[in-house]
N, C-alpha and C positions, 0 to 999 in steps of 0.2 A: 324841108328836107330832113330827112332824118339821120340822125347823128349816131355816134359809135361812142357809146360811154364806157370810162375808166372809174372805177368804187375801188376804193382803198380802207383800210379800218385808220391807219397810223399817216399823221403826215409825214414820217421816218418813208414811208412806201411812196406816198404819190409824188413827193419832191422829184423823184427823178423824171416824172412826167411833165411836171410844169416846170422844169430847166430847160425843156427843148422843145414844151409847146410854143408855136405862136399866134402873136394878133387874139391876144387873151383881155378877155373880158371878163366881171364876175357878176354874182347875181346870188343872194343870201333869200332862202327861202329853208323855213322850220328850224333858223338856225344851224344850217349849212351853209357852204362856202361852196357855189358851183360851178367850174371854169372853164371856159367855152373857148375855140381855138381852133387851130389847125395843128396836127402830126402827120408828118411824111403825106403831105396833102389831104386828109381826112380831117372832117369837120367833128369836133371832139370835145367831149361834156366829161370831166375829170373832178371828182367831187372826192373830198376825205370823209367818210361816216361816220366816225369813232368804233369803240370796241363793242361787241354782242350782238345778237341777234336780231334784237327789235331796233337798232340802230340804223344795222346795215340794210333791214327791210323798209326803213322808214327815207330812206335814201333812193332805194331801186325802185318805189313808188312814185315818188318826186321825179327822176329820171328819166321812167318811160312816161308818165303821164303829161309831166308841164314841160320836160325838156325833150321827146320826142324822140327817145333813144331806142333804135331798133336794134342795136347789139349792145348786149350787158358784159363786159368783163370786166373779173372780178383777179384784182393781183395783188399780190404782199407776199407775206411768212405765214408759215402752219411749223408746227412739231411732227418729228420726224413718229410715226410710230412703227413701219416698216422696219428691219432691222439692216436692211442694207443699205437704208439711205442716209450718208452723209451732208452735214451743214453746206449748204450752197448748191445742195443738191432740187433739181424742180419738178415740181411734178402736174401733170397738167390733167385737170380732173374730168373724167369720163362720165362718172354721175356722183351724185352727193346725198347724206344722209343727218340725221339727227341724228347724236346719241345718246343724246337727255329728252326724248319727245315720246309718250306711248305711241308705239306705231300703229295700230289701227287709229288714231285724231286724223289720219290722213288720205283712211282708205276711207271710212265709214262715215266721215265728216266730208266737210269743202276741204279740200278742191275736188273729194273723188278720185283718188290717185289707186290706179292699177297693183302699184305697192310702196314702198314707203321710201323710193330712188326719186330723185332729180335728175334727170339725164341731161346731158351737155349736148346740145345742136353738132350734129352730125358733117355740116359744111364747116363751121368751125373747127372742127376738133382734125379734118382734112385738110386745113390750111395752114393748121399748125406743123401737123405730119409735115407740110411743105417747107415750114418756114425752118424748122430743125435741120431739115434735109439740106436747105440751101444753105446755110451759118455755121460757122466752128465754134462752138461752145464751148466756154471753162469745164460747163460740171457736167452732171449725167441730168437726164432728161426721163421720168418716165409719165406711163400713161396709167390712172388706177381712180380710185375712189379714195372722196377727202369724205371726212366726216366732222360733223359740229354742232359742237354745246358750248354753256358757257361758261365752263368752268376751263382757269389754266391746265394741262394734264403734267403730272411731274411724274412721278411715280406711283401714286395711287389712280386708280381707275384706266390705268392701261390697261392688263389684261383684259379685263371686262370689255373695253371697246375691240380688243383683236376677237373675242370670241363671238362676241355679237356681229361684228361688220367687218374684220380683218383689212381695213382700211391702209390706203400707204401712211397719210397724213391726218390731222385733226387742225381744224382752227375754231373760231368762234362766230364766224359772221358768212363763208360760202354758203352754205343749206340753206340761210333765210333768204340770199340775195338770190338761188335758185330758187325758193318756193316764189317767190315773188314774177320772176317771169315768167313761171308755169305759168301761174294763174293770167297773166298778159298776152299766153301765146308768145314770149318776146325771146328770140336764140339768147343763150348764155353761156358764158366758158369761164372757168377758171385756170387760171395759174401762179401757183404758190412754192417759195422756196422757202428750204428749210431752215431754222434758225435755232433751234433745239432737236436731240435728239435723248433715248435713254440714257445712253452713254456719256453725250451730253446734254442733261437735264438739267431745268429751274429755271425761273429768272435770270440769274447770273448770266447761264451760258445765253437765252432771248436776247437779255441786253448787248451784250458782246456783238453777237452775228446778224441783229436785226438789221441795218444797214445792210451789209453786204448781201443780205439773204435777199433783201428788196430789190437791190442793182441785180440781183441773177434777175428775179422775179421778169422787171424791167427790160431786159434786153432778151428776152425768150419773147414778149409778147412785142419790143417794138418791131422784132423781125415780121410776125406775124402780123404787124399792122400794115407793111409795107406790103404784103400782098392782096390787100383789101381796095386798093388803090385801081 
């Protein structure tokens, strides 16, 4: 049967997953921790990746290949780079991009990509539409383009990424765990809330609001799981 997997970078994020998974079982493969279970009745592969790129691709391999995972979502915190989004604010991403990657490695190379976007599976991203609709949310909810590299953004290299990709958000690990299902054929969605923005930038403010940002993160996608049921 194929399962619904949960990728997280931070165990700060997937904690809120496995406090209300059940009939969990685990299984360490490449030095992962990968935890199998039940949510709101779905059969559910919940793994923490760590931080960057080749982490969280080395994860979403593992996933669909040994763990059988036919839906990839990917949830935590990104930096706000949008200017009207506030900490705890979420945003649920429509496609995704590198913004440390030459972008023709993507067209002209494997995978053969039409351009240098990750799109987000179009049934998912309408069952979220659902799942917002049915739920009263703390923050604001929007729909946009995350973009990722692996560098923290503080205040250097923002503008640079608003000019290139005008993204809402930036993290370090969505774009690899989208390139990785391209290449699988396998639907993937993210949703990421925010835990820094310009205004509030740095570590300081990440640390602060990464918990809460995760609990948003959290209850935007457990709505969403309950209609997969």
């Amino acid at each position: 049967m194929r399962k619904t997997a949960i990728i997280c970078a931070l165990e700060r994020e997937i904690s809120y997953y496995l406090d209300v998974m059940e009939d969990v079982t685990t299984s360490k493969t490449a030095n992962l921790i990968f935890h199998l279970g039940k949510l709101n009745g779905i059969d559910i592969v919940a793994v923490c990746c760590g931080v960057c790129k080749v982490n969280a691709a080395i994860a979403t391999q593992i996933l669909i290949s040994e763990y059988n995972a036919g839906i990839v979502i990917c949830s935590g915190v990104a930096g706000g780079i949008d200017k009207t989004l506030k900490i705890g604010d979420t945003v649920i991403c429509t496609k995704a991009a590198y913004h440390d990657v030459w972008e023709n490695s993507l067209t002209d190379y494997h995978p053969f990509m039409k351009d240098d976007n990750f799109h987000s599976d179009k049934n998912l991203l309408n069952l979220c539409e659902k799942a917002i609709k049915s739920e009263n949310f703390n923050q604001k909810i929007y729909f946009g383009k995350i973009v990722t590299g692996e560098l923290f953004i503080d205040k250097e290299g923002r503008e640079e990424i608003i000019e290139k990709h005008n993204p809402l958000c930036v993290d370090m690990e969505t774009s690899a765990i989208a390139h990785v299902c391209y290449a699988n054929s396998t639907p993937f969605i993210a949703v990421r809330s925010i835990s820094d923005t310009e205004e509030e930038s740095g570590l300081g403010s990440f640390e602060a609001n990464c918990s809460f940002a995760a609990e948003m993160s959290f209850n935007v996608v457990n709505a969403f799981l309950s209609l997969l049921t």
